[in-house]
C-alpha positions in Angstrom: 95.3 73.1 -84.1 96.0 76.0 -82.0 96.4 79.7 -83.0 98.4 83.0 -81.8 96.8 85.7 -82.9 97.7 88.7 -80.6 102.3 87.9 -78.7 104.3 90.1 -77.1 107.1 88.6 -75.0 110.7 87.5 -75.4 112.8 84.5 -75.6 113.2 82.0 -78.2 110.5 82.6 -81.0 109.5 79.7 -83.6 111.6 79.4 -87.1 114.7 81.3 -85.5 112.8 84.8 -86.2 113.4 87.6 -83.9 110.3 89.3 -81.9 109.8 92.0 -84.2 109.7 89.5 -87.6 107.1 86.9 -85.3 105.2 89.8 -84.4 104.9 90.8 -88.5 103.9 86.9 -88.9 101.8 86.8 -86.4 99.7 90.0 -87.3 100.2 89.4 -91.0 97.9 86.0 -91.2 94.1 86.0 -90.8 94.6 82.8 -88.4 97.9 84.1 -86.6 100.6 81.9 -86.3 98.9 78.3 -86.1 100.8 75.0 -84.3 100.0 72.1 -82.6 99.4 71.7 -78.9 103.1 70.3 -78.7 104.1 73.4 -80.3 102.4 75.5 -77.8 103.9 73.6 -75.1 107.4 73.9 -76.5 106.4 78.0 -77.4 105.8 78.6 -73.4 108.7 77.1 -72.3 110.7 79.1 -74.8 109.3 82.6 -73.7 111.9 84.3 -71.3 109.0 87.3 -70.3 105.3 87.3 -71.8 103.6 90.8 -71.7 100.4 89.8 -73.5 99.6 86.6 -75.3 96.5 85.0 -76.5 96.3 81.4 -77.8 93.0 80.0 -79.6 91.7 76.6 -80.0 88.1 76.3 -82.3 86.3 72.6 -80.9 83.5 73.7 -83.6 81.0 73.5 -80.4 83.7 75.5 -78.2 85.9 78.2 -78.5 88.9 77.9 -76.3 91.0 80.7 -75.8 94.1 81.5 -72.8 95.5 84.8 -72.3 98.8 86.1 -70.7 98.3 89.4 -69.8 101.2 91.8 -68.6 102.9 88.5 -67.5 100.2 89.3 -64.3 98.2 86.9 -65.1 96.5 83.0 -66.7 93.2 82.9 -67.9 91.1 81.0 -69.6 
């Protein structure tokens, strides 16, 4: 399972919420907002414009982690 912790973009957002109500969900949960790889996947190709995002994945042995930042740049 992947988590959001940190958005900030536009486009469609998961559950119908507007980007101000994701945000609050986002920043309200410990974990973030928590979905599958799918669910990533069908996240990116929802955003219209990404200013910062950051997506986590715990392996246990690994942290993954990719960041959007200033829709500049991919890293990982």
């Amino acid at each position: 399972m992947w988590s959001i912790p940190d958005v900030d973009g536009t486009g469609r957002l998961p559950d119908g919420l507007g980007h101000q109500e994701f945000r609050e969900k986002v920043y309200s949960l410990a974990e973030g907002c928590v979905m599958s790889w799918s669910g990533v996947r069908e996240f990116a190709a929802e955003i219209g414009q990404c200013f910062d995002l950051l997506v986590v994945d715990d392996l246990g042995d690994r942290l993954v982690t990719l960041a959007a930042v200033d829709s500049g740049s991919w890293g990982s």
